[in-house]
C-alpha positions as CSV (number, residue, x, y, z in Angstrom):
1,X,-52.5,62.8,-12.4
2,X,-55.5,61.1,-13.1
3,X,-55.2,57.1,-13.6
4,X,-53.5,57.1,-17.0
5,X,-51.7,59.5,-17.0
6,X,-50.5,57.6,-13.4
7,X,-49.9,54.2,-15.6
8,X,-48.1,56.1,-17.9
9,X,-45.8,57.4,-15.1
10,X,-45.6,54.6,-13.5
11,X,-44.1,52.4,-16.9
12,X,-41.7,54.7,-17.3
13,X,-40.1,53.9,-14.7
14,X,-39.6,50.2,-16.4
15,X,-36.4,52.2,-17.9
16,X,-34.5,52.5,-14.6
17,X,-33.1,48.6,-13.9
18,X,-33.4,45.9,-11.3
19,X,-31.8,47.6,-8.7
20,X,-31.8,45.6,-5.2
21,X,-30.9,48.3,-2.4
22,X,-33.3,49.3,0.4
23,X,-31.4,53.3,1.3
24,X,-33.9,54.8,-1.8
25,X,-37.0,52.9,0.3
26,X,-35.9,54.2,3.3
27,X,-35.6,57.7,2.4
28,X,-38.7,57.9,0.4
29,X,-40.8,56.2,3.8
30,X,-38.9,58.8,5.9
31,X,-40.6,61.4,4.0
32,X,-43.9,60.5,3.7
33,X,-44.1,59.5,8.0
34,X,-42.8,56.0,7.5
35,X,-46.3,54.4,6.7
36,X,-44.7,50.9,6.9
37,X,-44.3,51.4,11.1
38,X,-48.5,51.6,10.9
39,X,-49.1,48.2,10.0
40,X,-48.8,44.7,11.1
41,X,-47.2,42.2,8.6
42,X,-46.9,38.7,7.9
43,X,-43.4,39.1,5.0
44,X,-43.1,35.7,2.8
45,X,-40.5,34.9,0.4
46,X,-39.6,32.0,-1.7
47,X,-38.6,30.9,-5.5
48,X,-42.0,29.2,-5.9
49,X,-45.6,29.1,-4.4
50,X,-45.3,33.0,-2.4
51,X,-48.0,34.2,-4.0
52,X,-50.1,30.9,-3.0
53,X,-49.1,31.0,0.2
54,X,-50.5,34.8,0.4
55,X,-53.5,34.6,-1.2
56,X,-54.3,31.3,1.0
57,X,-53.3,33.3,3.9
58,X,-55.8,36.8,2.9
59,X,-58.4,33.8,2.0
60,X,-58.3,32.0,5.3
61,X,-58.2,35.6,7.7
62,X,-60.7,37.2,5.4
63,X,-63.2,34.3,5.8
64,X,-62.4,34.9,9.9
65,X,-63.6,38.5,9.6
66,X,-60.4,40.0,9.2
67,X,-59.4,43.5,7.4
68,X,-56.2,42.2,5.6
69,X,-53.8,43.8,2.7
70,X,-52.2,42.1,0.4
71,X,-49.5,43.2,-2.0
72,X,-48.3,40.6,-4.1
73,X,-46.2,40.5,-8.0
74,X,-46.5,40.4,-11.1
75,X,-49.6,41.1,-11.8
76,X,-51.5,39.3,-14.9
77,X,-52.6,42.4,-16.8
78,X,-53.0,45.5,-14.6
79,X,-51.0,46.4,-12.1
80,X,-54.0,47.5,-9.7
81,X,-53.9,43.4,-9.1
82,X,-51.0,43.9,-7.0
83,X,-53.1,45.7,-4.3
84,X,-55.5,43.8,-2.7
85,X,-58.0,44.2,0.4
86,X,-59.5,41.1,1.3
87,X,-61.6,40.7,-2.1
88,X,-61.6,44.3,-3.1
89,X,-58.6,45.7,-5.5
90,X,-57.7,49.3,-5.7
91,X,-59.4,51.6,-7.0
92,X,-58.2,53.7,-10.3
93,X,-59.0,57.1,-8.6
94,X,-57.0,56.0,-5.4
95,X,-53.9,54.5,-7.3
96,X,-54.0,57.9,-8.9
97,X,-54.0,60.1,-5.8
98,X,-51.3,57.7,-4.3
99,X,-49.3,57.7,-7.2
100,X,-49.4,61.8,-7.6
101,X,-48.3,61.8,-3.9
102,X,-45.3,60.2,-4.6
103,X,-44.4,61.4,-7.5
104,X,-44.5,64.7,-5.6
105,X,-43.0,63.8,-2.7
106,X,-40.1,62.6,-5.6
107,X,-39.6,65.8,-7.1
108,X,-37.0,65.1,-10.3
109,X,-35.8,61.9,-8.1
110,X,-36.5,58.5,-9.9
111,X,-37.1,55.0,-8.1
112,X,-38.1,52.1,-9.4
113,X,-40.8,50.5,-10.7
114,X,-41.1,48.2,-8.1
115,X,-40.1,50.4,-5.3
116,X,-43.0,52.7,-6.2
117,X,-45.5,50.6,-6.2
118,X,-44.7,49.1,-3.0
119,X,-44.3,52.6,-1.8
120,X,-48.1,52.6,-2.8
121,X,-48.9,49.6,-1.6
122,X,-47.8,50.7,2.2
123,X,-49.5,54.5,1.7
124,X,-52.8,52.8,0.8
125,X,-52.4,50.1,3.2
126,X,-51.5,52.4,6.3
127,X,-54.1,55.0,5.5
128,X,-56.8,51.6,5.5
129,X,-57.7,50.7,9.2
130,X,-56.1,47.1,8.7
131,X,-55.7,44.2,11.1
132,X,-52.6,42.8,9.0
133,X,-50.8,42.9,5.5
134,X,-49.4,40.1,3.7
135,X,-46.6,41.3,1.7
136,X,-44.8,39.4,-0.8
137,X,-41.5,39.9,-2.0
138,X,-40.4,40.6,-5.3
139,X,-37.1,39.6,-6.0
140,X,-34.7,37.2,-3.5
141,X,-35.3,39.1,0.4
142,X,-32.6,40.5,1.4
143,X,-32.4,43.8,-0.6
144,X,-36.3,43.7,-1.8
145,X,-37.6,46.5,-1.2
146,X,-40.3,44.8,1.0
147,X,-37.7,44.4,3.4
148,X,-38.0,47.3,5.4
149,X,-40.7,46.0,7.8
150,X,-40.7,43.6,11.0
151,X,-43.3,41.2,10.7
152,X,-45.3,39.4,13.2
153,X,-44.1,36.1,11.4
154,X,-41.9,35.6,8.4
155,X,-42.4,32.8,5.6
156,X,-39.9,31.0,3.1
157,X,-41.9,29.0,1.1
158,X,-38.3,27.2,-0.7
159,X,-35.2,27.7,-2.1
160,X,-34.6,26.8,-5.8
161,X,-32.9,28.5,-8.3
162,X,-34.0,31.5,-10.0
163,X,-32.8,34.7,-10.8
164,X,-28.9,34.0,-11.0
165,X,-27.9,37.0,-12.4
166,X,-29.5,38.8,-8.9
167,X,-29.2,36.3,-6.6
168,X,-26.4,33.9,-7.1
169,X,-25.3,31.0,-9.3
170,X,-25.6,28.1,-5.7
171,X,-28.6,27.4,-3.8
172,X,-27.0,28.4,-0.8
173,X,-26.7,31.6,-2.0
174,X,-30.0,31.9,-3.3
175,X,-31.2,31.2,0.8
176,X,-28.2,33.6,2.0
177,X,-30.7,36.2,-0.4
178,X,-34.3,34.9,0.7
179,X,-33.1,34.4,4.4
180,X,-32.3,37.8,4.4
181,X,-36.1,38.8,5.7
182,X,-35.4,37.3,8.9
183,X,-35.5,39.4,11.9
184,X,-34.3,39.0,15.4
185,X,-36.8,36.9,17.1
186,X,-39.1,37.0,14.5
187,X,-40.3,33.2,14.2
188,X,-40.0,31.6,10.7
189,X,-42.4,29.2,9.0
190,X,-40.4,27.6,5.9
191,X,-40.5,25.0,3.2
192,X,-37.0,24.8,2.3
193,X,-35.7,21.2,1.2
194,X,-33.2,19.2,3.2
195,X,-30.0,20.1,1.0
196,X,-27.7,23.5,1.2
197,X,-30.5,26.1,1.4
198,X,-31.7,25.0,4.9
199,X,-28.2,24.9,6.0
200,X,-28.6,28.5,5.4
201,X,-32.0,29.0,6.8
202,X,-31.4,27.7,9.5
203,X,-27.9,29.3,10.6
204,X,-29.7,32.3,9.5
205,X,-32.0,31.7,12.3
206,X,-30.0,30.5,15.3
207,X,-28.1,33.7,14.8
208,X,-31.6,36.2,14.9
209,X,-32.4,33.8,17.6
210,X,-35.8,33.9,15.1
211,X,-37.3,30.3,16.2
212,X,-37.8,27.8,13.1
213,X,-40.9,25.7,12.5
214,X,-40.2,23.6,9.1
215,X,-42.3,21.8,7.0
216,X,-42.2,18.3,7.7
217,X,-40.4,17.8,10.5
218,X,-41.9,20.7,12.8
219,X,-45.4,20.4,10.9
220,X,-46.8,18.3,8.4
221,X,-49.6,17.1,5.4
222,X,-50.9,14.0,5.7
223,X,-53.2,12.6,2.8
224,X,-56.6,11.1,2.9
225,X,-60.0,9.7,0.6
226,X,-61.4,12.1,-2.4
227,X,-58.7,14.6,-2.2
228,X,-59.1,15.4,1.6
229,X,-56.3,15.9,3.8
230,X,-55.6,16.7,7.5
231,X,-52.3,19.2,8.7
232,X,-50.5,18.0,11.7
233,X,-48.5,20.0,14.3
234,X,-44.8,17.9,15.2
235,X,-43.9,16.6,18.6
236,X,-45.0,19.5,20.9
237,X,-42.6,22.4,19.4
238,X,-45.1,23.8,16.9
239,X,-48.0,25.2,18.3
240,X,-51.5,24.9,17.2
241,X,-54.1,21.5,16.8
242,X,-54.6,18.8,14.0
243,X,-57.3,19.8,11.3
244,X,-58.8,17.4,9.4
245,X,-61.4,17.0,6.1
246,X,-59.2,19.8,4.4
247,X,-59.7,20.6,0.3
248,X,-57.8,22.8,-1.5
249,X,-59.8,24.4,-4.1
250,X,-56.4,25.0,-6.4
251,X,-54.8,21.5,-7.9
252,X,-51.5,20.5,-7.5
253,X,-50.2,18.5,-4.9
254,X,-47.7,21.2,-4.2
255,X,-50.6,23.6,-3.0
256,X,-51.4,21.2,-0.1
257,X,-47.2,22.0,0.9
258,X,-48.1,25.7,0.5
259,X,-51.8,25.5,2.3
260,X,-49.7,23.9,4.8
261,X,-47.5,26.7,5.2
262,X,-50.3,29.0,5.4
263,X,-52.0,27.0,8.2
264,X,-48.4,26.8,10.7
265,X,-48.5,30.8,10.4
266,X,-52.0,30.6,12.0
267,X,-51.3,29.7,15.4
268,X,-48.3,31.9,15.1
269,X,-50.6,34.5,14.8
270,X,-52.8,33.5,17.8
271,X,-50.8,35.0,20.3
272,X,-51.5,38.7,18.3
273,X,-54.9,38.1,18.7
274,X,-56.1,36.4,15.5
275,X,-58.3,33.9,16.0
276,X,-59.4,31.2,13.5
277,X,-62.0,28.4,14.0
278,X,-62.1,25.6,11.8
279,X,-64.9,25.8,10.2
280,X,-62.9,29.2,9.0
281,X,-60.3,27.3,8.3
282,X,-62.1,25.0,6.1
283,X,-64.4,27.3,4.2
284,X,-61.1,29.6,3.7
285,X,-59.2,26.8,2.0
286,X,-62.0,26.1,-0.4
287,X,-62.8,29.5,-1.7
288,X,-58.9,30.0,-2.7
289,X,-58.7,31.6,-6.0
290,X,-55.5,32.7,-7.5
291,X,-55.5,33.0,-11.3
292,X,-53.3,32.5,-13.7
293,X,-51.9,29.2,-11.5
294,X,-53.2,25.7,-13.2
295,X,-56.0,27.8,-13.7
296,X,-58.7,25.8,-16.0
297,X,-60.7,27.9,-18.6
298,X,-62.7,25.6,-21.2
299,X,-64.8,27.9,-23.8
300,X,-67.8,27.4,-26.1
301,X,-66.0,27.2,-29.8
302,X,-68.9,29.7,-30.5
303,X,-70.1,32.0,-28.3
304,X,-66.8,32.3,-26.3
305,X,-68.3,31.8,-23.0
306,X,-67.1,30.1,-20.2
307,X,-68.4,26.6,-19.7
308,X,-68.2,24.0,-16.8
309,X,-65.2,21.8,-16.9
310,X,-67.9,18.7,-16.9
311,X,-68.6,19.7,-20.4
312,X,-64.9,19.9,-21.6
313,X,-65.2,16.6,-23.9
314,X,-67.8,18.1,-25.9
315,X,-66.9,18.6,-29.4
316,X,-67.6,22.6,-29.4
317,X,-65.9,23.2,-25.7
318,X,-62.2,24.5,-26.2
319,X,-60.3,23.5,-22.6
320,X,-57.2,25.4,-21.4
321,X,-54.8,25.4,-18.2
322,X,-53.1,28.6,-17.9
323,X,-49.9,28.2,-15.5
324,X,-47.4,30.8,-14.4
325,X,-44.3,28.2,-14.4
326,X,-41.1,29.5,-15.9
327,X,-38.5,28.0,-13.8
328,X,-37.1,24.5,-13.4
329,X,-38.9,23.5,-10.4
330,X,-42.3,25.0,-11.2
331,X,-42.1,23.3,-14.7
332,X,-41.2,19.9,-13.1
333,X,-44.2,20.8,-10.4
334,X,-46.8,21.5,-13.9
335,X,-45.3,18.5,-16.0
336,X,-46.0,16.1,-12.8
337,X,-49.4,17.2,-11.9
338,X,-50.6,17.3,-15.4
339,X,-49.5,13.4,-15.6
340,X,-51.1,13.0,-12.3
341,X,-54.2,15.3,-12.6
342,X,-55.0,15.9,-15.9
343,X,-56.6,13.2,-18.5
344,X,-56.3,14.6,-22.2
345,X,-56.0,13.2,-25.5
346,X,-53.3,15.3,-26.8
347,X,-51.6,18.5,-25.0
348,X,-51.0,21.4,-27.0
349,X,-48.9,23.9,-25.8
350,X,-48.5,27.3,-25.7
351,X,-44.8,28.4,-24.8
352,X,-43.2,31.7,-24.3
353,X,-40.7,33.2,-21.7
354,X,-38.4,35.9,-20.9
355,X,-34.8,35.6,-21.5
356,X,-32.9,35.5,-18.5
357,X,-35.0,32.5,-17.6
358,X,-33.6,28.5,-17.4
359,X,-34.6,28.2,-21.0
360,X,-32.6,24.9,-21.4
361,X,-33.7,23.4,-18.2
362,X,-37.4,24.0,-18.3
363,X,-38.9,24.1,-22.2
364,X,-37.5,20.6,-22.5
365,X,-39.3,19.3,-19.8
366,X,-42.7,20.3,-21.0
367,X,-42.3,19.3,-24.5
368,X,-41.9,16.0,-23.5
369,X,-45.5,16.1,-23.0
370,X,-46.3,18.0,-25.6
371,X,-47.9,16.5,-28.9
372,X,-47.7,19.9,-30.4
373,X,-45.5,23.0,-29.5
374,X,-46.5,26.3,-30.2
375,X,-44.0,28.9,-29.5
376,X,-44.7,32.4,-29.1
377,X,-43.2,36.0,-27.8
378,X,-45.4,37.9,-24.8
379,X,-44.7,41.7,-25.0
380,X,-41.7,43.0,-23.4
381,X,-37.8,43.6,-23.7
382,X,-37.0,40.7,-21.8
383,X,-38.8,38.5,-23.8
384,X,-37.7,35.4,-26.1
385,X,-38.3,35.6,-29.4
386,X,-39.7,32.0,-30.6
387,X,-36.6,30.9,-32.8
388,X,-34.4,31.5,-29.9
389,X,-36.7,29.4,-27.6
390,X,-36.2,26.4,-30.2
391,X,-32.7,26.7,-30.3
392,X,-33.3,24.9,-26.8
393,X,-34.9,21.7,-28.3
394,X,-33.4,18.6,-30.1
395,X,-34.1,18.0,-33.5
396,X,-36.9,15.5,-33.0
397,X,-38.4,18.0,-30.7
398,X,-38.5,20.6,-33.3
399,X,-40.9,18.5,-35.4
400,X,-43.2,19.3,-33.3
401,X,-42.8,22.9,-32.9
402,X,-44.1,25.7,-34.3
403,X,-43.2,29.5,-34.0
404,X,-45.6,32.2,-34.1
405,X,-44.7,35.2,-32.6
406,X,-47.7,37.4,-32.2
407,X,-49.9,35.7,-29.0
408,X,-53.0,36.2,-30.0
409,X,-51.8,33.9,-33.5
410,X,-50.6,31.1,-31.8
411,X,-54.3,31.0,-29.5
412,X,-55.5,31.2,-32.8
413,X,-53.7,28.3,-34.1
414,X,-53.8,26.2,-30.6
415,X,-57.5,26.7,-31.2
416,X,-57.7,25.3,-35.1
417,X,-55.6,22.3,-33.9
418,X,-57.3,21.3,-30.8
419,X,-59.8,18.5,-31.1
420,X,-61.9,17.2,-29.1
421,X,-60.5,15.8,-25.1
422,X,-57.4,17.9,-26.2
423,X,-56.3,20.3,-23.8
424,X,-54.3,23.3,-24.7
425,X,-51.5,24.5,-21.8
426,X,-50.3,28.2,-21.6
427,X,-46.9,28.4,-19.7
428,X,-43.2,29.5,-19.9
429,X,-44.3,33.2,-18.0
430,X,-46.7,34.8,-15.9
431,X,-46.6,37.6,-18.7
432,X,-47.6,35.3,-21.5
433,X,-50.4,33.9,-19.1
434,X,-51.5,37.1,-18.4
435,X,-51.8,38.1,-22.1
436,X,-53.5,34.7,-23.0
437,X,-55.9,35.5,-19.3
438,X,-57.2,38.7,-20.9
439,X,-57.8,37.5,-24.3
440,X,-60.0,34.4,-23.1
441,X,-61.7,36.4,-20.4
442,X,-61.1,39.5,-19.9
443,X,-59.3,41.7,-17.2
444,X,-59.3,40.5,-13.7
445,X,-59.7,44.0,-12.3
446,X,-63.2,45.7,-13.0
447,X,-63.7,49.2,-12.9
C-alpha cells in the first residue's frame, strides 16, 4: 500500500467499536516477535494533562541528547502526529510499509483502529535504536491496548470523570481503570486528588508493592516572581534535588502540576542511566510545544499570516486560543485561566463536541464567559449537531448563541464579529480544534 491507500485502510477500521481487551494485542505482537519487549518505556495515564506530561517529558530528554519515541492520541489532523521521535514525525513512506506489514501479518482478521496504530507505533519504535518511549494511553489503563508493556516508571496524571460509558459512572472506578497500568514494583508518579480515586491508587499500589511518589505531599510546585517557579522533592522519600528559575513555555497554571509530574519521573529515571542537568532541565521546559492546548494564533485580517501576540490589539490582527477541553475538569481548568491569564474585550466562542461527552456539565461553564456563542458540528459520527448542544443552555444563554453547523462558517462568522482586543476561543473537542488548527495554519505534519 502506498500512504493513501494505507489511510484509507487504516479509517476503515473506524467501523469496528471501542473495544477495551488486550488478548487481540497480544496475539498480533506474538506474531510479529513481540516488538514491545525491545524497548524501554515510561506508560502515563490520566483523564487530563497525559499528553502534556509526554510531550514535557520527550522535550526535556530530547534537549539531554536522548533518542526518545513518543506515541500519543488523538491527533489534530493527521494521524502521522501520533508518532513522534524527538522532533521528527513519521514519515508517509514508513507508516505505509508498517501499515502493509500488518495488515499482512492480519490476513482477513480486523483490529481496531487504535490497536493498529499502536501496533505501528511499537514496530517503528523497536526497529529505531531508541533510548526510551513515552507512550500514552488511549482510553482508561487497564484494557488499553498500551497496556501490554512494563515500564521503567508509570504516570497517573488524575482521576476525573470521563468516558462513563467505558470506564464507569464513580471516580473510584474511573482509578480502578487508570490504575490498571501499574506493575509489580514498578514505581508510580501520580497527580490524583485527595478524594476516592487515590484511595484506589494507592491500594492499587501497596498491593504491586509499586512505590508511590504523589504530587504534593511526596513532591511539589512552589511559585515565584514573573511566572518563575522552583519544583521541590518531600521529606527524603522522593529522590532527586530542588530546581529553581523554572518557565513553562505553555500557560495554565495546571501545566506547572503536569511539568511537575514530568520532573519527579526524572530522577526516577536516573538509576537507568538518564541523566539530566539543569540547564537541560531548564531549556527543555521552555521549548515545550504542544498544539492545539491554549494554543494562541492571532492573524493579519488580510494577508492571513501569523503575527506576534504583541500586536494582537491592532485593529487588522484577528486573535484565537485554540483548546482541546471537552470534559468538566478541563473546561473548569480553560474558564479559570482565561479569567486569570487572558485580558480581552469580549470572548467569542467557538463550540463543538462529540456526543458521549458531559455536555451539560461543561458548555455551561464556558458560556458564562462567553459574550457570543457560536455553535458548530466538527466531522464525525460522534459528533453533536449544534441544536442539540443548545438544548444544554438556559434560555438567557441562548440569546447569545448561534448555530452554524459547517466549521469553516462559524470561523467565518467568529471572524465578522470580532473587533478589536476581542479574542475568539475554539473548544468543546480536540477534533473541532484540529479542524479550526488546519484552516488557520495549516497541517502540523509536513511532508
Amino acid at each position: 500500500m502506498n500512504y493513501q491507500e494505507a489511510h484509507t485502510y487504516l479509517e476503515s477500521l473506524q467501523f469496528h467499536k471501542i473495544k477495551l481487551g488486550l488478548d487481540s494485542m497480544r496475539m498480533f505482537l506474538a506474531r510479529v516477535g513481540h516488538p514491545e519487549q525491545q524497548l524501554r518505556y515510561v506508560h502515563v495515564a490520566g483523564t487530563n494533562g497525559k499528553g502534556s506530561v509526554s510531550v514535557t517529558l520527550l522535550t526535556l530528554l530530547a534537549q539531554a541528547g536522548y533518542r526518545v519515541g513518543l506515541y500519543t492520541s488523538p491527533h489534530l489532523s493527521s494521524v502521522r502526529e501520533r508518532f513522534r521521535i524527538n522532533d521528527e514525525f513519521i514519515s508517509r513512506e514508513k507508516f505505509a510499509e508498517l501499515a502493509t506489514r500488518i495488515k499482512g501479518v492480519l490476513g482477513a482478521e480486523k483490529i481496531t483502529y487504535f490497536e493498529f496504530t499502536t501496533a505501528l507505533a511499537l514496530l517503528w519504535f523497536a526497529e529505531s535504536g531508541l533510548d526510551l518511549v513515552i507512550l500514552e494511553t488511549g482510553l482508561g489503563g487497564r484494557l488499553d491496548a498500551t497496556n501490554v508493556v512494563v515500564p521503567l516508571v508509570s504516570v497517573i496524571t488524575n482521576v476525573t470523570m470521563d468516558h462513563e460509558a467505558y470506564l464507569g459512572t464513580t471516580v473510584a472506578a474511573v482509578a480502578a481503570e487508570k490504575a490498571g497500568i501499574v506493575k509489580d514494583a514498578v514505581p508510580v508518579v501520580a497527580g490524583v486528588a485527595a478524594d476516592e480515586g487515590l484511595d484506589v491508587v494507592r491500594r492499587t499500589c501497596q498491593e504491586r508493592s509499586a512505590p508511590l511518589y504523589l504530587y504534593g505531599q511526596d513532591f511539589h510546585a512552589e511559585p515565584g516572581s514573573d511566572r518563575l517557579w522552583s519544583w521541590l522533592p518531600g521529606s527524603g522519600v522522593m529522590p532527586g534535588e530542588r530546581l529553581d528559575s523554572l518557565r513553562c513555555s505553555m500557560r495554565g497554571s495546571y501545566q506547572i502540576v503536569n511539568a511537575s509530574l514530568a520532573l519527579a519521573v526524572l530522577p526516577l529515571l536516573r538509576s537507568h542511566g538518564f541523566l539530566l542537568s539543569q540547564e537541560a532541565i531548564r531549556a527543555g521546559l521552555a521549548a515545550v510545544r504542544w498544539p492545539g492546548r491554549l494554543e494562541h494564533i492571532c492573524l493579519d485580517r488580510q494577508s492571513r499570516d501569523v503575527v506576534a501576540q504583541v500586536q494582537a490589539t491592532d485593529k487588522d490582527t484577528i486573535c484565537y486560543l485554540l483548546d482541546g477541553a471537552h470534559n468538566p475538569a478541563g473546561v473548569e481548568s480553560l474558564v479559570l485561566t482565561l479569567r486569570q491569564e487572558y485580558e480581552y474585550k469580549r470572548l467569542i466562542v467557538v463550540w463543538g463536541a462529540m456526543l458521549d461527552k458531559d455536555l451539560g456539565n461543561t458548555l455551561p461553564l464556558i458560556a458564562e464567559l462567553a459574550a457570543i456563542l457560536l455553535l458548530t458540528q466538527p466531522e464525525g459520527e460522534r459528533a453533536a449537531t449544534p441544536e442539540h448542544l443548545l438544548e444544554n443552555l438556559d434560555a438567557e444563554t441562548r440569546k447569545r448563541c448561534e448555530c452554524i453547523a459547517r466549521v469553516d462558517q462559524a470561523l467565518a462568522r467568529a471572524e465578522a464579529l470580532a473587533e478589536v482586543g476581542d479574542l475568539i476561543v475554539v473548544a468543546g473537542s480536540l477534533y473541532l480544534v484540529g479542524a479550526v488548527r488546519k484552516i488557520l495554519v495549516g497541517e502540523l505534519v509536513s511532508g
